[in-house]
Structures are given as structure tokens and as C-alpha cells.
C-alpha positions as CSV (number, residue, x, y, z in Angstrom):
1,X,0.0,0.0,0.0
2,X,2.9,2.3,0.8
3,X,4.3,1.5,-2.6
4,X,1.2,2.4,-4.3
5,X,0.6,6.1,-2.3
6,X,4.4,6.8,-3.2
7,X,4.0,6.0,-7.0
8,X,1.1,8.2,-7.0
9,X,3.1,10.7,-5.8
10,X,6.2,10.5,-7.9
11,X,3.5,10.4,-11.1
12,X,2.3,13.9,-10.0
13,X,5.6,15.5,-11.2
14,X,5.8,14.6,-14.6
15,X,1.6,15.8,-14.5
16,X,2.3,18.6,-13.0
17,X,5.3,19.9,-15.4
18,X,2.8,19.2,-18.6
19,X,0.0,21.0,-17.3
20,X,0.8,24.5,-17.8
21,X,1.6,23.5,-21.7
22,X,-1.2,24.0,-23.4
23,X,-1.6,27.9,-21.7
24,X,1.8,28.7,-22.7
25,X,1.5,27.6,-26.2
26,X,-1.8,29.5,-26.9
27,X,0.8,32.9,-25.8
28,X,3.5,31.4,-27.9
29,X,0.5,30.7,-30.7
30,X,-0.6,34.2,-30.2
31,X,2.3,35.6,-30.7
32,X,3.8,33.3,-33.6
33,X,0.5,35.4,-35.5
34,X,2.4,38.9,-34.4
35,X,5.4,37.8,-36.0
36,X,3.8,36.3,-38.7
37,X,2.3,39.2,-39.9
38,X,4.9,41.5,-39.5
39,X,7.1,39.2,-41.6
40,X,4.5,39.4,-44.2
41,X,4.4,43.0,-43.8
42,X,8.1,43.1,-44.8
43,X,8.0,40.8,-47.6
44,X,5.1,42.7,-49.1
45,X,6.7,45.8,-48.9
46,X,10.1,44.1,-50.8
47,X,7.4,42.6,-52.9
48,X,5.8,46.2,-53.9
49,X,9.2,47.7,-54.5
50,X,10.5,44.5,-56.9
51,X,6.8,45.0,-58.7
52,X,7.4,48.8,-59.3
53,X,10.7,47.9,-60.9
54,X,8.6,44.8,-63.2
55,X,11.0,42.1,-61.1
56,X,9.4,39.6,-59.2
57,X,10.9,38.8,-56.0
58,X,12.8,35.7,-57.1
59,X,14.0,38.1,-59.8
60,X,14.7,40.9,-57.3
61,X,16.5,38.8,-55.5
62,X,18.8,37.3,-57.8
63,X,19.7,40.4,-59.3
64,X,21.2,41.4,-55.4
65,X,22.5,38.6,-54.9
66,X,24.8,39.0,-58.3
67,X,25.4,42.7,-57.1
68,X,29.1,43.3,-55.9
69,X,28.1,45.5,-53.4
70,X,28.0,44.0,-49.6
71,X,24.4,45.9,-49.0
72,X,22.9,44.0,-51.7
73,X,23.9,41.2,-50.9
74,X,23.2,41.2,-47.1
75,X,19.8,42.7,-48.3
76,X,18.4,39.7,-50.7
77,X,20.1,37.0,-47.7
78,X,17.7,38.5,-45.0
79,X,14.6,38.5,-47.1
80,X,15.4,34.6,-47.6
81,X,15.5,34.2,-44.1
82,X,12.3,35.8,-43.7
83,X,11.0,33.3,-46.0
84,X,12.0,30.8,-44.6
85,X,10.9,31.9,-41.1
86,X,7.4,33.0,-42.0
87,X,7.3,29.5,-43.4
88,X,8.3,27.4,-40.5
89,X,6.2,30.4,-38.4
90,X,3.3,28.9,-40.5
91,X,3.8,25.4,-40.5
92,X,4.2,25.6,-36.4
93,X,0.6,27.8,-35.9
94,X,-0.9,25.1,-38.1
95,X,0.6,22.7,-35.7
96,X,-0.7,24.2,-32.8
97,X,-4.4,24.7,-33.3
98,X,-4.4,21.0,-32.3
99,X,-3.1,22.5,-29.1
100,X,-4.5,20.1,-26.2
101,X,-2.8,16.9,-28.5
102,X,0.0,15.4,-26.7
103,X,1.9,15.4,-30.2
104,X,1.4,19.1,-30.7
105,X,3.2,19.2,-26.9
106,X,5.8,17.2,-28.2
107,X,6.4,18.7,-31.3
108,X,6.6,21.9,-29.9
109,X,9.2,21.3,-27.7
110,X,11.1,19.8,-29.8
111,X,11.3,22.3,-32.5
112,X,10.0,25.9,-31.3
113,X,11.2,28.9,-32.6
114,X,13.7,30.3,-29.9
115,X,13.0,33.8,-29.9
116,X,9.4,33.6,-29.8
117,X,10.1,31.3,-27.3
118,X,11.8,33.4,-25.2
119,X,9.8,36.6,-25.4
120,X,6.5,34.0,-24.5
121,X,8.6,32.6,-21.1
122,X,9.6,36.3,-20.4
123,X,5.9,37.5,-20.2
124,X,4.1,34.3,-18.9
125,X,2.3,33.8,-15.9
126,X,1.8,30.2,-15.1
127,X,-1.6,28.9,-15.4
128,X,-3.8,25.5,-15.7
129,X,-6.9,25.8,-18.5
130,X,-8.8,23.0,-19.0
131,X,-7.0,21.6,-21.6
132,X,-3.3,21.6,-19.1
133,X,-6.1,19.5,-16.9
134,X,-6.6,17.4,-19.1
135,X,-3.0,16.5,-20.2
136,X,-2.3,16.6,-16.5
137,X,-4.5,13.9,-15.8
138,X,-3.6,11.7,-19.0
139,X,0.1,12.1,-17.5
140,X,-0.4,11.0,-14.3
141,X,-2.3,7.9,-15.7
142,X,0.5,7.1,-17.6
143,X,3.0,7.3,-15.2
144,X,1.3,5.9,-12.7
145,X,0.3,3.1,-14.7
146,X,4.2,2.7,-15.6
147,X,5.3,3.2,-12.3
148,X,2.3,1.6,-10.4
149,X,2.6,-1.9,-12.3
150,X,5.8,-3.0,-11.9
151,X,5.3,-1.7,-8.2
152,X,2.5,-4.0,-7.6
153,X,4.1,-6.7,-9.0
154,X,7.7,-6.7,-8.2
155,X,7.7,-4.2,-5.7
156,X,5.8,-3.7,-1.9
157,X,6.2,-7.6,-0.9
158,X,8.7,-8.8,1.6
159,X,10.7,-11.8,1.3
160,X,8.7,-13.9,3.5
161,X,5.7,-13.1,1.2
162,X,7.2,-14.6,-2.1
């Protein structure tokens, strides 16, 4: 019996580190949109000024990138990185709307964008919604069912028992 009340409470931990996770990536959702859009902002703008010259951007860029100048060059690399950053932006929000998923937790730790990541930690407020309930409770099932068997089975019995 003793086994079983300690397993219970080792399983709260790993519940209890999870359950704040859906709340903090709704923020970092929310604020993957700000960034989003301001890196659409920027690309339309570069977009605009290519158009006004008849280039499209692929165009624009190549024509910087073949430009001696160190500006130029510079220039067209960081609109490629925006690119590529509104893109994985994008592919993460998508991710996310499937927030209370316990692969959407996963994924999102694994491969979050850092300073997003960082400006969401800086401003966050800890907090349990339904959802960080939920995954609380499926984690402490989990681990207590991988803790808890082996503990009934192997575990709790003296020698004189077996």
C-alpha cells in the first residue's frame, strides 16, 4: 500500500510539469501570429518595391544577390530568411491549433522557434486551463500506470511473502 501512495506521488511530477503547456503555447500561438504578420508585412513591402521595378521577388533577389556590393547582398540573404521563417512560423501555428494533442506538446518542444520562445517565457504567468487539466491527468495515468505496475508486481512484498 505504501508502494502504491508513493508511485502516486512521484507520477504527480511529470503531471504537474505538462499541465501549464497547453496555456503557454496558446501565448506562444498568439504571438507566432504577431510575428507572422509582420514578416508578411516586410515581404510585401520588398514585394511592392520588386513590382514597381517589373521584377518579381525571385527576380529581385537574384539580381542582389549578383550585385558586388556587400548591402545587396546582405539585403536579398535576409529576405530569404524571412521566408524561410514565415514559413516554418506557419507550418508551427498550423501545428498548434491542435493545441491540447499530446503530439502538438511534443512537437513543440522539440522544434520551437527560440526567440518567440523566449519573449513568450519572459511574459508568462503560469496557469492551468482545462485543456493543461486534461493532459495533467492523462500524465499522471500514464506514469502511474508505468510506475504503479511494476510496483504491484515486483515491488511492496517482503521476502517472507514470495
Amino acid at each position: 500500500m505504501r508502494t502504491l501512495v508513493y508511485v502516486a506521488v512521484v507520477s504527480l511530477l511529470p503531471a504537474f510539469s505538462v499541465a501549464d503547456s497547453p496555456e503557454f503555447m496558446q501565448q506562444y500561438r498568439q504571438r507566432i501570429g504577431g510575428h507572422a504578420t509582420e514578416l508578411r508585412n516586410m515581404l510585401r513591402d520588398f514585394d511592392d518595391d520588386a513590382r514597381r521595378s517589373n521584377l518579381t521577388r525571385p527576380e529581385a533577389l537574384a539580381m542582389m544577390e549578383a550585385k558586388p556590393e556587400k548591402f545587396f547582398k546582405e539585403r536579398a540573404v535576409r529576405i530569404n530568411g524571412y521566408e524561410q521563417r514565415l514559413a516554418r512560423l506557419e507550418a508551427q501555428e498550423e501545428m498548434l491549433r491542435y493545441r491540447a494533442s499530446p503530439l502538438a506538446v511534443f512537437e513543440f518542444y522539440r522544434d520551437h522557434d527560440k526567440q518567440i520562445y523566449e519573449e513568450t517565457r519572459k511574459a508568462y504567468r503560469w496557469g492551468i486551463n482545462i485543456d493543461g487539466a486534461l493532459l495533467a491527468l492523462m500524465v499522471w495515468m500514464i506514469s502511474f500506470a508505468v510506475l504503479g505496475v511494476p510496483a504491484l508486481v515486483f515491488g511492496g512484498r517482503s521476502r517472507a511473502e514470495v
